[in-house]
N, C-alpha and C positions, 0 to 999 in steps of 0.2 A: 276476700283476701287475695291480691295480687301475685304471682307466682312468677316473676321473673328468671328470664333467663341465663343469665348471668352473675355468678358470686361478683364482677364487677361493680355493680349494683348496688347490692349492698354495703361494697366498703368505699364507694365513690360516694354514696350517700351520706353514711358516717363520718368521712374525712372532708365532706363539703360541710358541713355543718356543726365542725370541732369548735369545741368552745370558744370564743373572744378572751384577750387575755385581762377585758374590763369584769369586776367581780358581777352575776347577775343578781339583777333585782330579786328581793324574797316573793312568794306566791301573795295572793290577796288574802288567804284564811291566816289571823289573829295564830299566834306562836300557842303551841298546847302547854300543856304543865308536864312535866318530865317524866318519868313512871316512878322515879324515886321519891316523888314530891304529891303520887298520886292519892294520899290521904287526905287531903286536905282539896281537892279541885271537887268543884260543881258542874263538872260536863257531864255532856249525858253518855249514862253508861248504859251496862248490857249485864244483867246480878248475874251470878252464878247457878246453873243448873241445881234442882233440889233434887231429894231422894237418894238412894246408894247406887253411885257408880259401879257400874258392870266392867270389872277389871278380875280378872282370875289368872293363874298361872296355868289350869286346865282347863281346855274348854271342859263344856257337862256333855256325857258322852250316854246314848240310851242304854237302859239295861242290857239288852239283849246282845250287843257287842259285845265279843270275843276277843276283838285285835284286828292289826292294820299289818294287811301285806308288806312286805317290806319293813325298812326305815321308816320313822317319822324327820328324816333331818328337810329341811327347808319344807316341809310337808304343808302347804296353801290350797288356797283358792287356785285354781287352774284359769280363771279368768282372769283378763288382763287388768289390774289391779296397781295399784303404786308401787313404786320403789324407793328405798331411802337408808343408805348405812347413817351413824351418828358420827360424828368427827373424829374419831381414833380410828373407824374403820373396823370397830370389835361388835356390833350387834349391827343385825340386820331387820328393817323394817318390809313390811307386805303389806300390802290391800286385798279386800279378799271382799268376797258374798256375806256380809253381815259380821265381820268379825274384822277386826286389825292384829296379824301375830310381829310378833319381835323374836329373832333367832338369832344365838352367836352364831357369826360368819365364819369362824374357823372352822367350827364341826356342824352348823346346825341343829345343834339341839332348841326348841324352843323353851322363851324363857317367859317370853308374857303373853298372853294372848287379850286380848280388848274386844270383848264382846258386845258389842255397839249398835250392829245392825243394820248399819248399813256398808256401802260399797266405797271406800277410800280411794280414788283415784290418783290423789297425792297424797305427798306422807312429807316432814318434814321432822328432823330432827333438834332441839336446840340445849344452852344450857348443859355441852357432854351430851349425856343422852338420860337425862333427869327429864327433859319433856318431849312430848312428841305431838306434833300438830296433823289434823286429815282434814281432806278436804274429802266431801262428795261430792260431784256435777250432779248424778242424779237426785237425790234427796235434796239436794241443795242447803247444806249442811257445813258449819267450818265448825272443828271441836279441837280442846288444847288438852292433854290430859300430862297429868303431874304418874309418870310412871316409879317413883319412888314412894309418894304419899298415894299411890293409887286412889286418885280421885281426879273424876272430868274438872277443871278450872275453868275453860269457856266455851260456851256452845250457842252458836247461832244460826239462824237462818239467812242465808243470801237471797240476792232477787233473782240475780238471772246466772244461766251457764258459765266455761268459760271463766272459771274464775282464780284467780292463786290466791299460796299461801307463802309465809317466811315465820321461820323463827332464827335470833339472833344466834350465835354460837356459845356467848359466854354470857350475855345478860340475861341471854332468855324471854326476852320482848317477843313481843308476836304480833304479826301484822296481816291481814286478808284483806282481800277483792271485794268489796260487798256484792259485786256484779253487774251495779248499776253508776254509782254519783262517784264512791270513795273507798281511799286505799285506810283502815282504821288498825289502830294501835291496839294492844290491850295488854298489861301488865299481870305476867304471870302471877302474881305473888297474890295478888288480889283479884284478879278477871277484870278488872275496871278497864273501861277504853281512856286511851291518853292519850289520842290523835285522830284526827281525821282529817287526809290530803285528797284534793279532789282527784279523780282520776279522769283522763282521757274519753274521749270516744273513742270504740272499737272493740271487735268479737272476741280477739285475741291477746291474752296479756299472761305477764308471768310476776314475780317480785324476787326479791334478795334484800337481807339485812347485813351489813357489817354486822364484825363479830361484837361490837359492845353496843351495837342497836344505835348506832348516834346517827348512823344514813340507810339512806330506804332508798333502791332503783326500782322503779315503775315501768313497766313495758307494757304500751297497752294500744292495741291497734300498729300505728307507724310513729311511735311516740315514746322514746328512752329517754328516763328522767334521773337524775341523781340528785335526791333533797335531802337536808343535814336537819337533823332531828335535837332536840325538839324545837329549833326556829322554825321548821321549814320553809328553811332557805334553799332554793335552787340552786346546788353546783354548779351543773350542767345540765345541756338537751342534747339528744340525738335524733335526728330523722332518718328513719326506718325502710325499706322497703317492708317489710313485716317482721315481727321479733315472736319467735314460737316458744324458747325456752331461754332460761339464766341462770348460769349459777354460781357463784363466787368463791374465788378458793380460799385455804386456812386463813392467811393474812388478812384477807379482806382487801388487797391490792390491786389484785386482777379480777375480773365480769367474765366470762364467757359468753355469746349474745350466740343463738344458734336462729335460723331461719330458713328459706325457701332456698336459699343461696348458697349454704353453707356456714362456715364458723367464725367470728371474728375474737378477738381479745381488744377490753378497753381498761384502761388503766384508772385505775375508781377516784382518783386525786386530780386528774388534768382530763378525761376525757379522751384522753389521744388513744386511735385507733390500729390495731394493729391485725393483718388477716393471716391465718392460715393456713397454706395451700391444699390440704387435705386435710379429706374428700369433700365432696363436688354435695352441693344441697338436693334435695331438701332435708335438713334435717331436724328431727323433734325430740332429742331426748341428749343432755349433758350431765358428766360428774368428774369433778377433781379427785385426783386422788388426796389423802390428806395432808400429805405432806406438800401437796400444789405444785409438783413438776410433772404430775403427766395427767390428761386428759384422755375421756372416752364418750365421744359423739356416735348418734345412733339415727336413723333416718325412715323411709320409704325401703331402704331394701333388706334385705334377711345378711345384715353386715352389721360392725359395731368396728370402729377404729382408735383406734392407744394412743395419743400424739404424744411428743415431747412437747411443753409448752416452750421451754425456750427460745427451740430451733423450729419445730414443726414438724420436724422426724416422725415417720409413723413407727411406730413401735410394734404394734402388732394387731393382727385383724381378726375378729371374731366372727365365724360363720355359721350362723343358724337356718331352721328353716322357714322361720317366719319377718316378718316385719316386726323388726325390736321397739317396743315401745317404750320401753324405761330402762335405763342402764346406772350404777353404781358401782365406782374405782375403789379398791382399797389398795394397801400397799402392795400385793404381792398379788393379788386375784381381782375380776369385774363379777358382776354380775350384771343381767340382762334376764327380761322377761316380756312376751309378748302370747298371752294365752296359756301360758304354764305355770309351772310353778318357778322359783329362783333357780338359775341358771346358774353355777358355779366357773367359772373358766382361768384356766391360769396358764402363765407364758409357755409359749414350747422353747427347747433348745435354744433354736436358732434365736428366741424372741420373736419373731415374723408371724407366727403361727399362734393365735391362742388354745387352748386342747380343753375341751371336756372329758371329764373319767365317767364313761356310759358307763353303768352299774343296771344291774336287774330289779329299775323301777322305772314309774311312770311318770313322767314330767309335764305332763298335759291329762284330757282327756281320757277314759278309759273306755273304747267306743266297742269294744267286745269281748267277752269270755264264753269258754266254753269247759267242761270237764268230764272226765271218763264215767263211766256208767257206776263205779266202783266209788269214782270220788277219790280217786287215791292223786291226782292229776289236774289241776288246772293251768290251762291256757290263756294269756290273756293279750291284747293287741292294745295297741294305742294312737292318737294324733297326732305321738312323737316318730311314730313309723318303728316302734321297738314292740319285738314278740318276745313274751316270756312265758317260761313254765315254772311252776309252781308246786308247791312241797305242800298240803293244806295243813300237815301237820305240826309242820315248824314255824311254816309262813315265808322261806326262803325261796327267792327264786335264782331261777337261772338264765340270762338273756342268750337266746334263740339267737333273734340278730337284729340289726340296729340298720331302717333304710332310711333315711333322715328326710327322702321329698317325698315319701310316702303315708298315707292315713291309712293304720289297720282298723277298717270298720267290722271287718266281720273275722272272726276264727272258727277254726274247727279240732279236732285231736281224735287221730285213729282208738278202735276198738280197745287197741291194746297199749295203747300211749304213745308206742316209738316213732310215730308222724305227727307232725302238724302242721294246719293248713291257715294261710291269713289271705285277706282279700280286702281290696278299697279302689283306693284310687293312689296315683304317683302322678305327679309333677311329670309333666313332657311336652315338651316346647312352648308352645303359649296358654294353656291347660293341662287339664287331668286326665288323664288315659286308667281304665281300669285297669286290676291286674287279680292273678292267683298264684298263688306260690306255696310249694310244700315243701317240708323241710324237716330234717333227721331231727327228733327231738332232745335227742340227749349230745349229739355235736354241731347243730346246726347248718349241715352238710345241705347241700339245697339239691332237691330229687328231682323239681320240674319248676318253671315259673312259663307262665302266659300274659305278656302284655300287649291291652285291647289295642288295637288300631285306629281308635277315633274315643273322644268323649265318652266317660259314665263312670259306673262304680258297681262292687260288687257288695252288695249289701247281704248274702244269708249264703252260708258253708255248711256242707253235713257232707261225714264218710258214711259209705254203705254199711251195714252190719257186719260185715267181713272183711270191710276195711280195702276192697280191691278198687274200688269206684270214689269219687270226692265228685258230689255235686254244686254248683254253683247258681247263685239268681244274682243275674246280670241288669243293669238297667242303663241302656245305652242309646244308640237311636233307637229302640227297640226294648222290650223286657222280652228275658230271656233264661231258659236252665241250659247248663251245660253242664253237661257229663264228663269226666277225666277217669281218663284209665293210668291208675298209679303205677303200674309197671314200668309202663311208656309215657307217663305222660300227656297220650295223644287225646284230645276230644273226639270221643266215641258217637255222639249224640250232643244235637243242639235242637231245641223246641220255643219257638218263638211265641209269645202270648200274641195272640192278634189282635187288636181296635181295644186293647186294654193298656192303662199305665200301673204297673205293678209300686201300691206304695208300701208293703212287708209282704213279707216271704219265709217262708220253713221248711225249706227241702228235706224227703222223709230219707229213711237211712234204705229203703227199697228201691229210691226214684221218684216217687212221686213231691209234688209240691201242694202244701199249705199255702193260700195266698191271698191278700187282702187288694186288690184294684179297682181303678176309679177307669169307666168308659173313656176313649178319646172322642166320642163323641155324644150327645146329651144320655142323659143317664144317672142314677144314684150310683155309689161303691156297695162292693159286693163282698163275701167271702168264699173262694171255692178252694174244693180240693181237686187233683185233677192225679192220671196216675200214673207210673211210671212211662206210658205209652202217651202220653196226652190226651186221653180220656177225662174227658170232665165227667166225676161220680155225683159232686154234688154242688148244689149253689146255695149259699143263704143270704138276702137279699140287707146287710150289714157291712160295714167297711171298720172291725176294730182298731184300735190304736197299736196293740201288741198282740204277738199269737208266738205257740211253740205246740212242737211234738213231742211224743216218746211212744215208742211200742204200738198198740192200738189205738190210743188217744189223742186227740188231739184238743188245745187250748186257743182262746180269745178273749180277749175285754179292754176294755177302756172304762177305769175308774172300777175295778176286780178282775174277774176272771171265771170264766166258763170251760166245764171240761166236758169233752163229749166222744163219743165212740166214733172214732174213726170211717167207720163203713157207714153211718147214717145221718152222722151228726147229728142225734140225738142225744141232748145233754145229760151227762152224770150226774153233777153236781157243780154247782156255781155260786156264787157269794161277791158282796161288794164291800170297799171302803168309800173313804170321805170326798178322796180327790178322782186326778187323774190316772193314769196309766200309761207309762212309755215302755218299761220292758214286761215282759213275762216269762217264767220259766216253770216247766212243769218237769214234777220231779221223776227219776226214772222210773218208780213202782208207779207212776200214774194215780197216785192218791193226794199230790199235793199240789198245789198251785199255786206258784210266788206272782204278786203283782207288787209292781213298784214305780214309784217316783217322786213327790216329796215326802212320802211315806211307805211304809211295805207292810205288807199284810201277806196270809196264807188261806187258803179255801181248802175246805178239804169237805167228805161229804158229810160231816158233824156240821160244820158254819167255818163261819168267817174268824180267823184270829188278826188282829193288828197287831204286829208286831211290834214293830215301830214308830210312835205315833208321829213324830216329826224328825226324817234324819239329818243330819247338820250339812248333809249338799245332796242335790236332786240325784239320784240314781238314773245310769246311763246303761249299764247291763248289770246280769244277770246269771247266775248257773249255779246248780246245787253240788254242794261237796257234804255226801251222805246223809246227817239229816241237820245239817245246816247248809246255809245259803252263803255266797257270797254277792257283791253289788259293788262294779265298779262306778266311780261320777269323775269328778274335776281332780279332786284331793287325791285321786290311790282307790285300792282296794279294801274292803272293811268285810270282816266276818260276823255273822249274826247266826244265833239259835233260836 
């Protein structure tokens, strides 16, 4: 794909090759049969999925669940997933990890969720919001599903990536990519296909229906087509430098056409093109709002811009910290999502400004917990750069603070609650700089912050037992602990691993470090402990996946968990499950052992319990609150017994 440099470019292209005012000739493929007429045609179609669609209002949730930190309002997949309001701008669509949820936009409550199974990368709404179309790239997958008569209407397999979807607004036609020869039709009412337009050469391509289905625009490679259904007769063409996204507002008058270059507007009757001066390309994600007078283009940068269609007026600019990959206008708020969950934003004052209301939850990632020995207290960090504390008994939290270019990968929380410590990485200048930072828990008054000097992150936090010390495992040029004196702040001690790259760590509450490293030079990975002086006590010649402390003991596995006495590493008690293992946590009497990851189990020295046999998103961390568990992943926080 071409990536010119100039929005020039692409509207010199467009405007050189605006329609002839002679009508053009129809395509070579025979006119289809209408979808109203579609009972009675002999084309070839595509039957309807058998069996009971998987449509519920609740997902199924495993026994052992408790409850969900927080809200559940916009509560998704944290992976970057589809977006799609329906044409009122009153229900919002997601793409997620196996599932598709539907949530009123006002409040977020969800209303449907589409248990499917796979990953919907677009989502499309038609018909009001009676139906809803997904697309997968990966499964390679286009499905229509009737969310009123909850039931899939049509499901197919595509051939290659790369591919769209459209459904009409008020007829409810529906149309895909197949991925390979053809743009094909299919009539909701029946699943029957009632068209098929060949498509273009090219990687890249999007679609759009008018709202009564009578025209189809095709963007496929450097190839904008407008053809009138069901002759398929060619409106128009356009020649492209590249076309990434489209989307057509309420009327069905105006096209949106976004690409390398920036945004154009075409008028869906004549062709004639018209450009927008802001902002500046590449951009890969459009949506009208419903009413069709203002627009929200989203791109390459951690930006999202408002326009007035009109004039071009920017209206107001949304600043996130990621690269927006999917945006949705409604009347009065956007939405944007790129790795989290739905992004709620709505005007400031001025207009200029669009404002998120941060609240004490997680809109990404949950890449650390940690909790008081009591349980009375959890900690939690996240890829939104937000620290919170938590109530385990209510489930309420309270946000700490909010660093928006920052990843909290690791937490910690003093002895006695009233500190808490986060650590990761922070955005600074052309990369990530580590950082550690500690902070009043109950007013988020900041006690001390250290930001590295060069590249890394801080992956493993632990306060001393007495709470006067915060250790840190640093992995930068160098793996590394450092020691913080919370008084001052000042780093007391720093012990550098030598000819090792540390890949987990579990700093002890005395100084010492739990640690799992692979040689920088030939060699297997190893596990040692080493001890508050940098004394190596012991080596075991293993590199697990996860490891954790408490007291005398210390924990490792990969696919369970092993508990072993501290001073010899000789094991207590250990036990396995089915899968893998990315976190682990053992609990503070030292009798139980959480592994987790698309599953959680507990080892204790009776056997192995599975807790959980399948949980509905991989487990990212980990920490006990008394004799349950929490497990942050993509989604939030979840409580289990």
């Amino acid at each position: 794909m071409r990536r010119p440099n100039s929005r020039g470019l692409l509207l010199a292209a467009l405007a050189a090759c605006a329609p002839a005012a002679a009508p053009p000739a129809p395509l070579a493929k025979p006119a289809a049969v209408p979808p109203s007429a579609v009972a009675s045609t002999t084309a070839a179609t595509s039957p309807p999925p058998t069996g009971t669609p998987l449509l519920a209002y609740a997902p199924p949730r495993p026994k052992a669940w408790l409850g969900t930190f927080g809200s559940e309002a916009f509560r998704g997949d944290a992976y970057d997933g589809g977006l799609a309001l329906d044409a009122e701008g009153t229900w919002l669509a997601v793409g997620g990890n196996g599932h598709t949820q539907v949530f009123e936009a006002a409040t977020g409550t969800k209303v449907v969720d589409v248990v499917d199974g796979q990953w919907a990368e677009k989502l499309a709404f038609g018909r009001g919001r009676s139906l809803l179309a997904t697309l997968s790239d990966v499964a390679k997958t286009v499905r229509l599903f009737d969310l009123e008569a909850k039931r899939v209407v049509f499901e197919k397999k595509i051939e290659g990536r790369y591919s769209s979807i459209a459904v009409a607004r008020t007829s409810g036609l529906f149309a895909y990519d197949d991925g390979a020869t053809h743009v094909r039709g299919v009539d909701p009412a029946t699943g029957q296909e009632v068209f098929a337009v060949p498509s273009a050469n090219g990687d890249f391509g999007d679609l759009a229906l008018a709202p009564a289905g009578d025209v189809l625009f095709v963007a496929r490679g450097e190839l904008l087509r407008a053809i009138e259904l069901p002759a398929q007769k060619e409106r128009w063409r356009l020649t492209t430098p590249s076309v990434v996204t489209l989307a057509l507002d309420a009327t069905g008058k105006t096209l949106a056409v976004t690409g390398p270059t920036g945004v154009v507007l075409v008028a869906t009757n004549t062709g004639k093109v018209r450009a927008l001066p802001d902002p500046a390309g590449p951009l890969r994600a459009v949506s009208f709002s419903p009413d069709g007078s203002r627009l929200v283009v989203a791109g390459d940068k951690a930006l999202a811009t408002v326009l007035e269609v009109s004039t071009g007026k920017v209206l107001g600019t949304i600043e996130t910290e990621q690269r927006v990959g999917h945006v949705a206008l409604g009347a009065t708020v956007a939405f944007t999502r790129a790795r989290t969950h739905p992004r709620r934003w709505t005007a400031g004052e001025a207009g200029l400004v669009w404002r998120e209301t941060v609240v004490a939850e997680h809109v990404g990632e949950v890449m650390g917990l940690a909790a008081t020995r009591d349980g009375k207290m959890l900690v939690s960090g996240g890829e939104d750069g937000r620290l919170i504390v938590w109530d385990p008994s209510t489930r309420i939290g309270r946000l700490v603070t909010h660093r928006p270019t920052a990843r909290m990968r690791s937490v910690a929380i003093s002895p006695d609650g009233s500190l808490v410590a986060a650590g990761g990485d922070v955005r600074s200048g052309k990369g990530y700089a580590w950082f550690v930072e500690v902070r009043e828990s109950a007013t988020g008054k900041l006690r001390f912050e250290h930001l590295g000097p060069e590249p890394g992150l801080i992956h493993a936090l632990r306060f001393s037992a007495n709470g006067k010390q915060l250790f840190a495992a640093e992995n930068a040029a160098a793996s590394r602990i450092r020691t913080y004196a919370i008084a001052t702040g000042v780093t007391t001690t720093t012990r550098t691993l030598a000819k090792v790259w540390v890949t987990r760590a579990a700093p002890l509450e005395d100084g010492g470090l739990l640690f799992a490293a692979d040689p920088l030079t030939k060699g297997d990975g190893f596990l040692a402990l080493d001890s508050a002086m940098g004394q190596r006590l012991w080596t075991r010649p293993e590199a697990p996946v996860a490891i954790s402390s408490w007291g005398s003991s210390v924990a490792w596995g990969d696919g369970g968990c092993t508990v072993a006495d501290r001073a010899t590493a000789k094991p207590r008690f250990e036990g396995h499950g089915k899968g893998g293992t990315i976190v682990l946590a053992l609990s503070p009497d030292e009798q139980r052992c959480l592994f987790a990851y698309e599953q959680a189990g507990v080892v204790t020295a009776k056997g192995t319990t599975l807790v959980v046999d399948a949980l509905p998103t991989w487990a990212l961390s980990a920490a006990w609150v008394e004799q349950r568990f929490a497990l942050g992943s993509r989604t939030g926080i979840d409580l289990y017994e």
